[in-house]
Backbone atoms as SQL, in Angstrom:
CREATE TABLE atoms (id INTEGER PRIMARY KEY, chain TEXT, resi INTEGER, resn TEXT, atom TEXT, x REAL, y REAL, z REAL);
INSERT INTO atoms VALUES
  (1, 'A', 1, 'UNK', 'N', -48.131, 6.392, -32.434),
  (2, 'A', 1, 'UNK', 'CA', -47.379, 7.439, -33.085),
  (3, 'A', 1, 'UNK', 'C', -46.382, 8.042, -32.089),
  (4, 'A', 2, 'UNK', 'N', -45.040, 8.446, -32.194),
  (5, 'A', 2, 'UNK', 'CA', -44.274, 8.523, -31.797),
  (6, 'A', 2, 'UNK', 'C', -44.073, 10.106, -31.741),
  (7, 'A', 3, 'UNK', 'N', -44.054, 10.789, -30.742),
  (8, 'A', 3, 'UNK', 'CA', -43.786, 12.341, -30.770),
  (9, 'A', 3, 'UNK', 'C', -42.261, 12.669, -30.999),
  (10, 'A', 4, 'UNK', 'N', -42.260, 13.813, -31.794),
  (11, 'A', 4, 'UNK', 'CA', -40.777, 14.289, -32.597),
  (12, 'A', 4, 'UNK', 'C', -40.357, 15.369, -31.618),
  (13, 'A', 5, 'UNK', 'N', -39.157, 15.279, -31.030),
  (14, 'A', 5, 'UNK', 'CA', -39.339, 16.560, -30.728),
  (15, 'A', 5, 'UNK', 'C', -37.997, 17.292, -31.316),
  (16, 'A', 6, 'UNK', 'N', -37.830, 18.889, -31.268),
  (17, 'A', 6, 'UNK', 'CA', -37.355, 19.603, -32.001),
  (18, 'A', 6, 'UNK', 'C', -36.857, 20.229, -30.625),
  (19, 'A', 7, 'UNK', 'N', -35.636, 21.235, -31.420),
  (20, 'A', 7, 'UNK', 'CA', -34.701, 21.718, -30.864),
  (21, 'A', 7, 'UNK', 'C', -35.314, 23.446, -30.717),
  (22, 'A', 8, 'UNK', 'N', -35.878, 23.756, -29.530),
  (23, 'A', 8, 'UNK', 'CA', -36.126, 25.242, -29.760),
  (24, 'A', 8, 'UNK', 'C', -35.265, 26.279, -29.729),
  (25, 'A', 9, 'UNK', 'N', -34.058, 26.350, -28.926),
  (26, 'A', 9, 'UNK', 'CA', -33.317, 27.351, -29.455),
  (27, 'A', 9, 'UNK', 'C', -31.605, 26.117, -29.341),
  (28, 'A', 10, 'UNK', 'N', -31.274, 26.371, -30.687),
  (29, 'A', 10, 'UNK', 'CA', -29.919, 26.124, -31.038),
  (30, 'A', 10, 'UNK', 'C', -28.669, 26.329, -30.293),
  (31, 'A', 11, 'UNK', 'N', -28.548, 27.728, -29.936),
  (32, 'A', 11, 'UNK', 'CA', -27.752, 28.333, -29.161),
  (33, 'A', 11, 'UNK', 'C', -27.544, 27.633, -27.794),
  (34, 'A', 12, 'UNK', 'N', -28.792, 27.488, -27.267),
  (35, 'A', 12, 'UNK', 'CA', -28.782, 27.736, -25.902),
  (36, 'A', 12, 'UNK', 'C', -28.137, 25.564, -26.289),
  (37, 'A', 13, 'UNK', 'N', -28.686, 24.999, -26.821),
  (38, 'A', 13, 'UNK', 'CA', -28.216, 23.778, -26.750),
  (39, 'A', 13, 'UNK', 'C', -26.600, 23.391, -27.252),
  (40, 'A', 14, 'UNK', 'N', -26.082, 24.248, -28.116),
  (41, 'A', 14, 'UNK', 'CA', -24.666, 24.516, -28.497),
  (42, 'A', 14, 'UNK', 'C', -24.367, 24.661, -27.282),
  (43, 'A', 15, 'UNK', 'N', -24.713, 25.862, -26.482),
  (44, 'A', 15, 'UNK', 'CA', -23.914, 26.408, -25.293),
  (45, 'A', 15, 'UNK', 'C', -23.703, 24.753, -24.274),
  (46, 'A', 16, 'UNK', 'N', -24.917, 24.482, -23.927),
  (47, 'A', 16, 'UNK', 'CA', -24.941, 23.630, -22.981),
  (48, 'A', 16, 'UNK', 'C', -23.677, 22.240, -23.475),
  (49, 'A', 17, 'UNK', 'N', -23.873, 21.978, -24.617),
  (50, 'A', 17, 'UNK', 'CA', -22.971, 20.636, -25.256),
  (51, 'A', 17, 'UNK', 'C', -21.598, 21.170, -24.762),
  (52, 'A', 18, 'UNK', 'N', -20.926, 22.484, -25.423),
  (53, 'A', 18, 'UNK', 'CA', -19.871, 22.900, -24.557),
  (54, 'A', 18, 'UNK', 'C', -18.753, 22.895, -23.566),
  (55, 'A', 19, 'UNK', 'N', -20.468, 23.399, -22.646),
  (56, 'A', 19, 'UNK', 'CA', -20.043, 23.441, -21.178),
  (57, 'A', 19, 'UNK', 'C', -19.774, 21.993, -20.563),
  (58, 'A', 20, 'UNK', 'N', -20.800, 20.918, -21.186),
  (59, 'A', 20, 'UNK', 'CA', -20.826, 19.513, -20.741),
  (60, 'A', 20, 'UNK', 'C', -19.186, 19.100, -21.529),
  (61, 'A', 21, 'UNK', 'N', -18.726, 19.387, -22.369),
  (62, 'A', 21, 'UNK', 'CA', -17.770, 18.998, -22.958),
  (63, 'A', 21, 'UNK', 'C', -16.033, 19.509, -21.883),
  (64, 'A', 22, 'UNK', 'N', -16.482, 20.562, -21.599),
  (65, 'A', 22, 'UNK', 'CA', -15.266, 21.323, -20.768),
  (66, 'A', 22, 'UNK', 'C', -15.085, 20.891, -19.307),
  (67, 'A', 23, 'UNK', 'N', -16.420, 20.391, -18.703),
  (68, 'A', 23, 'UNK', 'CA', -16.643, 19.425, -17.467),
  (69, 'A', 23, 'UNK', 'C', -16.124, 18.500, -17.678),
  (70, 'A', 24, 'UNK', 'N', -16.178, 17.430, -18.870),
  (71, 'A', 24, 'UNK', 'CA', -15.567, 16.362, -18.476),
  (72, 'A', 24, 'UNK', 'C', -14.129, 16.350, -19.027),
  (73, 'A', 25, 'UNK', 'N', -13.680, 17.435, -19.576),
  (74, 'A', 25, 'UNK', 'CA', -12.050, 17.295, -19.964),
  (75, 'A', 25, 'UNK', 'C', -11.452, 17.662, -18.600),
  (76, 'A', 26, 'UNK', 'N', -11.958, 18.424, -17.734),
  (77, 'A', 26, 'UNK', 'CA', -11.499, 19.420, -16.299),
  (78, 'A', 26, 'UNK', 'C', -11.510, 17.943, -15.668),
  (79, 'A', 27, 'UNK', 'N', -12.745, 17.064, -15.925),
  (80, 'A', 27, 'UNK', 'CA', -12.628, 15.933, -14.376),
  (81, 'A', 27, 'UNK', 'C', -11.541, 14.858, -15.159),
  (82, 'A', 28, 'UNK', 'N', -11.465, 14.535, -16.611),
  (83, 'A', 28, 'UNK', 'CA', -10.303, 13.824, -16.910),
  (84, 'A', 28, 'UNK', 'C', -8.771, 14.126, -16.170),
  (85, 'A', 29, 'UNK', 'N', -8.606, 15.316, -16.757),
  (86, 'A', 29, 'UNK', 'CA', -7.426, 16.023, -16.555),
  (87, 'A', 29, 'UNK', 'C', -7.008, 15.954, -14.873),
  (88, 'A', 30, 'UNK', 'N', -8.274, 16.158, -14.299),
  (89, 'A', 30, 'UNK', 'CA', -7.793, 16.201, -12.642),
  (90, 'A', 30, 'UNK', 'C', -7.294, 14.458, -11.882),
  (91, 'A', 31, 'UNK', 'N', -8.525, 13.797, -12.609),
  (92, 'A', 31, 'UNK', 'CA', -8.214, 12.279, -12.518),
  (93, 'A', 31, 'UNK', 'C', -6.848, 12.003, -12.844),
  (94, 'A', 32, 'UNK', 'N', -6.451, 12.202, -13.927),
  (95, 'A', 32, 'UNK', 'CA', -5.450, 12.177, -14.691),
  (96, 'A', 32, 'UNK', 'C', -3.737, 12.093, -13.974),
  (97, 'A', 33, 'UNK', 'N', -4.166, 13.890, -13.444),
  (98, 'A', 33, 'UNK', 'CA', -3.176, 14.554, -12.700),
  (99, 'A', 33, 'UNK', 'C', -3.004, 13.564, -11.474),
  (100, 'A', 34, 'UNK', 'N', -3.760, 13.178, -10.520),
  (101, 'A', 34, 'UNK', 'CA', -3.896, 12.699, -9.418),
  (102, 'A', 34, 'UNK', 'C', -3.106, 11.361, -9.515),
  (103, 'A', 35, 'UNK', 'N', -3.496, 10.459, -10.567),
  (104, 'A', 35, 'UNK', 'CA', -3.258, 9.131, -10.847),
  (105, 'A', 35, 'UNK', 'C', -1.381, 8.865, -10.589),
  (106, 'A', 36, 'UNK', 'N', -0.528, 9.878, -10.649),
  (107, 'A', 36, 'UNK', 'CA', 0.536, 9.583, -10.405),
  (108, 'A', 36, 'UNK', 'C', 0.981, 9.916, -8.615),
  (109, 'A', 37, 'UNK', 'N', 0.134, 10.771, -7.972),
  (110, 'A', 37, 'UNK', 'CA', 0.305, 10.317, -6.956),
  (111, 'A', 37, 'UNK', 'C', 0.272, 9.662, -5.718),
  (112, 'A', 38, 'UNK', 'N', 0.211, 7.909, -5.989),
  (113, 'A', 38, 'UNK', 'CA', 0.069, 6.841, -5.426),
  (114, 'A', 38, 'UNK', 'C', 1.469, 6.689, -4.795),
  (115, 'A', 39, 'UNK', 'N', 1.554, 6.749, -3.379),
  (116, 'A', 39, 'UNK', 'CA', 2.591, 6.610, -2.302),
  (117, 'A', 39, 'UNK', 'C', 2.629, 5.640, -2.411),
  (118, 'A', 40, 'UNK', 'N', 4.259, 4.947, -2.844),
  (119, 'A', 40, 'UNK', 'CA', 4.485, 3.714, -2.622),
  (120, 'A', 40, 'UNK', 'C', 5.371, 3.489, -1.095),
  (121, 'A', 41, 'UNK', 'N', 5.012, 2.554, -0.551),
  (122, 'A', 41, 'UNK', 'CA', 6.025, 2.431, 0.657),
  (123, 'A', 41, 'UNK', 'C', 7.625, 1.534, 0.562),
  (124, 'A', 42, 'UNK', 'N', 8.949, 1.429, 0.702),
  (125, 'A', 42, 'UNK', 'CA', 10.117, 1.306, 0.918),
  (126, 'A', 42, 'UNK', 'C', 10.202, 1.043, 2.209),
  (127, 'A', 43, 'UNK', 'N', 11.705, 0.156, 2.037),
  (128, 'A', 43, 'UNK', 'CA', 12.214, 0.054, 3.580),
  (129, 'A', 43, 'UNK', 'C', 13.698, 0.358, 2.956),
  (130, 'A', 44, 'UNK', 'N', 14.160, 1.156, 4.442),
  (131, 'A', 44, 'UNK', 'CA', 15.695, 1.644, 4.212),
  (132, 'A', 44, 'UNK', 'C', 16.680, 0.872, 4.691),
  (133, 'A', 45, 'UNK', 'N', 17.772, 0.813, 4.044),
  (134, 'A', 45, 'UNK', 'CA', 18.711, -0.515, 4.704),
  (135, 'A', 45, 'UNK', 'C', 20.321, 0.414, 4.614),
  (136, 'A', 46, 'UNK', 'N', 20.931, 0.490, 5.656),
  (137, 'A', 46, 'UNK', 'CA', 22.430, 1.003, 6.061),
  (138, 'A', 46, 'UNK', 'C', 23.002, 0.152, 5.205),
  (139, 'A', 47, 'UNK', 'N', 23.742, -0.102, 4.107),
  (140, 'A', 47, 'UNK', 'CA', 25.133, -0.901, 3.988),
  (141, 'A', 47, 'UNK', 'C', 26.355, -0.986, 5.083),
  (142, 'A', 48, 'UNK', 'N', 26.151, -2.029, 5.074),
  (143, 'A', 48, 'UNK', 'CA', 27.842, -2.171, 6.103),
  (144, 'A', 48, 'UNK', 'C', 28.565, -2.831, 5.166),
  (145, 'A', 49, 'UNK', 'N', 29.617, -2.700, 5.953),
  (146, 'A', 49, 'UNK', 'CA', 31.016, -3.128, 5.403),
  (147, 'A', 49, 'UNK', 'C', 31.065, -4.721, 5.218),
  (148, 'A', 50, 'UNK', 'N', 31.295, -4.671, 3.433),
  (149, 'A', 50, 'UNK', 'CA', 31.518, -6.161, 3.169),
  (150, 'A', 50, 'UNK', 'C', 29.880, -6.834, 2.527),
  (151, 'A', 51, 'UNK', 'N', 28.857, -5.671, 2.735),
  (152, 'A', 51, 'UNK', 'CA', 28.170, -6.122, 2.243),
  (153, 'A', 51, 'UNK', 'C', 27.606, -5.788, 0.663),
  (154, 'A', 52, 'UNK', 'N', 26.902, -7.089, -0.026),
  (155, 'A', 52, 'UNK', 'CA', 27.057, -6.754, -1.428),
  (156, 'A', 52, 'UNK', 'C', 25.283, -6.536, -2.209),
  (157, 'A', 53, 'UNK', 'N', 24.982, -6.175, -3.214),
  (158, 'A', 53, 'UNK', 'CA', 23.441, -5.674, -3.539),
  (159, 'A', 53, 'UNK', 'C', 22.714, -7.354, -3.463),
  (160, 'A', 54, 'UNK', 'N', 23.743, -8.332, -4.340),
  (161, 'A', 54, 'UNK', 'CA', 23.416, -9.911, -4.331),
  (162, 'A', 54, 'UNK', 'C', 22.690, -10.722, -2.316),
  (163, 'A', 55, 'UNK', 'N', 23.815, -9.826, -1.745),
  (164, 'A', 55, 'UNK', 'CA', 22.698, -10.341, 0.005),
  (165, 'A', 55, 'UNK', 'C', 22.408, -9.599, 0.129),
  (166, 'A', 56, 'UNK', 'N', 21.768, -8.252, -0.060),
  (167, 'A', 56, 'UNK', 'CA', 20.757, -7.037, 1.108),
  (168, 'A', 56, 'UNK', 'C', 19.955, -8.441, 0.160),
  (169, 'A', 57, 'UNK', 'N', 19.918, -8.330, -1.389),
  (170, 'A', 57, 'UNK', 'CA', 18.517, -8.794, -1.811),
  (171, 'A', 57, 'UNK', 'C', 18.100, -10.153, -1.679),
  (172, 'A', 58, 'UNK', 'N', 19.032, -10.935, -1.819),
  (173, 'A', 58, 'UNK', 'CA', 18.297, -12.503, -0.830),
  (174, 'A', 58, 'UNK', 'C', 17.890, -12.075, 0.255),
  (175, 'A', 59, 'UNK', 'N', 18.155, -11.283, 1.316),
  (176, 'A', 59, 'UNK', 'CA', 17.669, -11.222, 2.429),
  (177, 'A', 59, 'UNK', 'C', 15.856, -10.315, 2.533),
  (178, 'A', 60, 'UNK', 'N', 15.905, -9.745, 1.471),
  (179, 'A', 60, 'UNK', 'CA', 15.098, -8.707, 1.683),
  (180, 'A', 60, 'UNK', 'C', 13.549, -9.116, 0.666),
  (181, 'A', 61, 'UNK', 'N', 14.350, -9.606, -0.562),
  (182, 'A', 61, 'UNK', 'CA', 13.396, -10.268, -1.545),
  (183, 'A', 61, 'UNK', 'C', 11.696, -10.847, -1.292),
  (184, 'A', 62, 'UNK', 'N', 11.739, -11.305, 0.067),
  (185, 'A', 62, 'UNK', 'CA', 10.551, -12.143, -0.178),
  (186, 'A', 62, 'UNK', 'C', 10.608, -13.401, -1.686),
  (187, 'A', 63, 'UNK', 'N', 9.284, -13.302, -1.980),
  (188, 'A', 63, 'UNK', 'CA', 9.136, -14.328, -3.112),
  (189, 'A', 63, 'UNK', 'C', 9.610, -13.402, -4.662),
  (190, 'A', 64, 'UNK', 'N', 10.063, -12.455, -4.812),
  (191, 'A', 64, 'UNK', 'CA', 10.748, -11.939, -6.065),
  (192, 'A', 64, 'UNK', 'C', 12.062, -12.601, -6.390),
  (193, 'A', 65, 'UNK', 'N', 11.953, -12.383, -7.841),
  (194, 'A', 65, 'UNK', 'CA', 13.347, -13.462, -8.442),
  (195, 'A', 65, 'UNK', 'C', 14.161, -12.664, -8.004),
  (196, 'A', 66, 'UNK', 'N', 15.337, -13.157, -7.704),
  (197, 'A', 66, 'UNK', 'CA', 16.868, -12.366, -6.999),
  (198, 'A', 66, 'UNK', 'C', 17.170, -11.220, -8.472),
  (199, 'A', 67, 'UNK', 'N', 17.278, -11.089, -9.296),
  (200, 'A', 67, 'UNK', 'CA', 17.861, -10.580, -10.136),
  (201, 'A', 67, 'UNK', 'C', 16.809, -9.023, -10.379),
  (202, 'A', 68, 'UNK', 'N', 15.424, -9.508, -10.535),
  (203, 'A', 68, 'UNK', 'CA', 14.485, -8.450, -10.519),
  (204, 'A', 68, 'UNK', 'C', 14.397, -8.035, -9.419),
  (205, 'A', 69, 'UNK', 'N', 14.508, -8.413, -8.259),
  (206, 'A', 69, 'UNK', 'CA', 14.836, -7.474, -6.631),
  (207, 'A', 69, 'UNK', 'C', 15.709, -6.473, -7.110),
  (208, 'A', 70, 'UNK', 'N', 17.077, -7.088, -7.659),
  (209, 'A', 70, 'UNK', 'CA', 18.329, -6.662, -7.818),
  (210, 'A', 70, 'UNK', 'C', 18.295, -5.388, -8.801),
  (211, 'A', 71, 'UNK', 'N', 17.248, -5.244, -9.819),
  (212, 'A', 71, 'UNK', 'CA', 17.033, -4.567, -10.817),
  (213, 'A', 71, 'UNK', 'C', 15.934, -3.588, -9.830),
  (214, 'A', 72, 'UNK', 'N', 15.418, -3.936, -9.463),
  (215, 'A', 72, 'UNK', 'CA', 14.402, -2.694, -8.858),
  (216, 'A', 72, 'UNK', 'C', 15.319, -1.543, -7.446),
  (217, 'A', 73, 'UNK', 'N', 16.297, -2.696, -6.968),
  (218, 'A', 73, 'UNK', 'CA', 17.291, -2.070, -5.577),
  (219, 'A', 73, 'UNK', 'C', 17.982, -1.015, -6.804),
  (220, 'A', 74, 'UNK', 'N', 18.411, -1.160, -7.854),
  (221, 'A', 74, 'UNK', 'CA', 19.518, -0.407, -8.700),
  (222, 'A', 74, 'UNK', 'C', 18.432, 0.807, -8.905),
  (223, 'A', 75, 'UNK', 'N', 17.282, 0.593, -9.641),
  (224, 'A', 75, 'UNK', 'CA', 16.191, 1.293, -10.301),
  (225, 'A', 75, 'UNK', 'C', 15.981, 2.125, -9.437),
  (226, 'A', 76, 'UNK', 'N', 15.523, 2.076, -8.052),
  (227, 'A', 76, 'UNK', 'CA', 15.206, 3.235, -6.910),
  (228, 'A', 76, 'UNK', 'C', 15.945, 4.007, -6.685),
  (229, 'A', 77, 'UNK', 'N', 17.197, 3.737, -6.455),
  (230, 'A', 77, 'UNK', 'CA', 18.599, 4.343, -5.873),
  (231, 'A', 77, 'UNK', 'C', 18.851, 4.902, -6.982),
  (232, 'A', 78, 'UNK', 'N', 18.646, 4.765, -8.501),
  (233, 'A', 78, 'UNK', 'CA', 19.621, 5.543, -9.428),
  (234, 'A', 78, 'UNK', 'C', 21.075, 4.801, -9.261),
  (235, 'A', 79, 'UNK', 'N', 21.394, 3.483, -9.294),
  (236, 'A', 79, 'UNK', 'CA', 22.521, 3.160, -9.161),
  (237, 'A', 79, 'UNK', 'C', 22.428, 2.707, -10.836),
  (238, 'A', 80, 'UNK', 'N', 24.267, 2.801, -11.101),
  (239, 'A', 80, 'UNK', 'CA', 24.393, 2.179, -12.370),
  (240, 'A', 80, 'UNK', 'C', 25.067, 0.843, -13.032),
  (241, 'A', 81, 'UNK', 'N', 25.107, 0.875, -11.303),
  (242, 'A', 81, 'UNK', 'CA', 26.407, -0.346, -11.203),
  (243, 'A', 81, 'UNK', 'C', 26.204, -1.186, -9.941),
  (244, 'A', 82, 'UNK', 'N', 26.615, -2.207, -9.625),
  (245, 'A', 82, 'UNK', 'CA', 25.937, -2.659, -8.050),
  (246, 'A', 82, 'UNK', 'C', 27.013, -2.141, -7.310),
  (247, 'A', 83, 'UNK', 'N', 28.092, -1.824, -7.235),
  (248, 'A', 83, 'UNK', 'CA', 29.040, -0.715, -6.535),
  (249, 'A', 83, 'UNK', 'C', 28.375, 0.223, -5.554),
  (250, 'A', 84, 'UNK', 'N', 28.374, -0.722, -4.161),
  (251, 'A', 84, 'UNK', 'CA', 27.953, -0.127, -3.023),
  (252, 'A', 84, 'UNK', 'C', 28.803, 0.357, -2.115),
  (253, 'A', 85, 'UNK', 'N', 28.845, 1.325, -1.036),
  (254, 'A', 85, 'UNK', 'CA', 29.947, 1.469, -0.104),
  (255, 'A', 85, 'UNK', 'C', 29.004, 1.329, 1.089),
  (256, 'A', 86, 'UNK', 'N', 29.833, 1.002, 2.742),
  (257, 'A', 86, 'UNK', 'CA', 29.432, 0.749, 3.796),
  (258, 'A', 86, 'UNK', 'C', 29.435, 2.186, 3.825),
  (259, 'A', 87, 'UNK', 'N', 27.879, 2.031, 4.600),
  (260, 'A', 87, 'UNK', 'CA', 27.030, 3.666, 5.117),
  (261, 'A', 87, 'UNK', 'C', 26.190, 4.603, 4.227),
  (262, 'A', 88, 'UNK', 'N', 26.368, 3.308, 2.677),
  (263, 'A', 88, 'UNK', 'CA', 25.384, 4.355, 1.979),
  (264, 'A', 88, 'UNK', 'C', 24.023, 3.535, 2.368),
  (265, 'A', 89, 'UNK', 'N', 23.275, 4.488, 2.502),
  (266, 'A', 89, 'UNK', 'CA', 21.339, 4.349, 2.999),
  (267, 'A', 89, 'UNK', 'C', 20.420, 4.116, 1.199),
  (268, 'A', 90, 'UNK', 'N', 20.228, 2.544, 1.340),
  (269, 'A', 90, 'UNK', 'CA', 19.199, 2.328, 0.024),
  (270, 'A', 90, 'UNK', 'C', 18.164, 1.717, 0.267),
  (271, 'A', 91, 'UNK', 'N', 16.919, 2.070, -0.349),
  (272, 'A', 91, 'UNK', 'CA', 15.979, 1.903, -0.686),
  (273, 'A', 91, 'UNK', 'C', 15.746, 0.701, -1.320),
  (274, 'A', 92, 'UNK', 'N', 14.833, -0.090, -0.263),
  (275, 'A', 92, 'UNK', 'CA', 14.273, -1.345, -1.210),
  (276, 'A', 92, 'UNK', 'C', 12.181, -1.534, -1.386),
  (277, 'A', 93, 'UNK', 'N', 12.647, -1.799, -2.281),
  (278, 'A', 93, 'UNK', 'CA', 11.039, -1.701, -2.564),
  (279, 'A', 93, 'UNK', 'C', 10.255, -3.120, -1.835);
């Protein structure tokens, strides 16, 4: 035979469900919050004169397709155009 057991006071078990409920929205929310700040690391590259976004990124690429280098060099910088000048400082991922 299997013992039943019962709820002796209501309240006090409302209260507790609650509190267990507000704990884990607080540790979501903090998880949550945190999750965007993952430091990514960059390397910075001078433009010189004559040079174009098509060679920083063959040079810099590793094994990424030239075009998605090329799309991520634009993406960091906020560029809208590959229109670089000698001495501007960009960011390659």
């Amino acid at each position: 035979m299997r013992k039943r057991y019962r709820l002796k006071n209501r309240k006090k078990f409302a209260a507790f469900l609650f509190c267990t409920a507000l704990m884990l929205l607080y540790v979501g929310s903090v998880s949550l919050s945190n999750a965007g700040n993952i430091m990514t690391e960059y390397r910075s590259v001078t433009v010189n004169h004559g040079d174009t976004l098509w060679e920083i990124a063959g040079k810099y690429r590793g094994g990424t397709e030239i075009r998605e280098y090329i799309y991520k060099i634009k993406k960091m910088n906020n560029l809208d155009s590959a229109l670089i000048y000698a001495g501007q400082t960009l960011n390659l991922p």
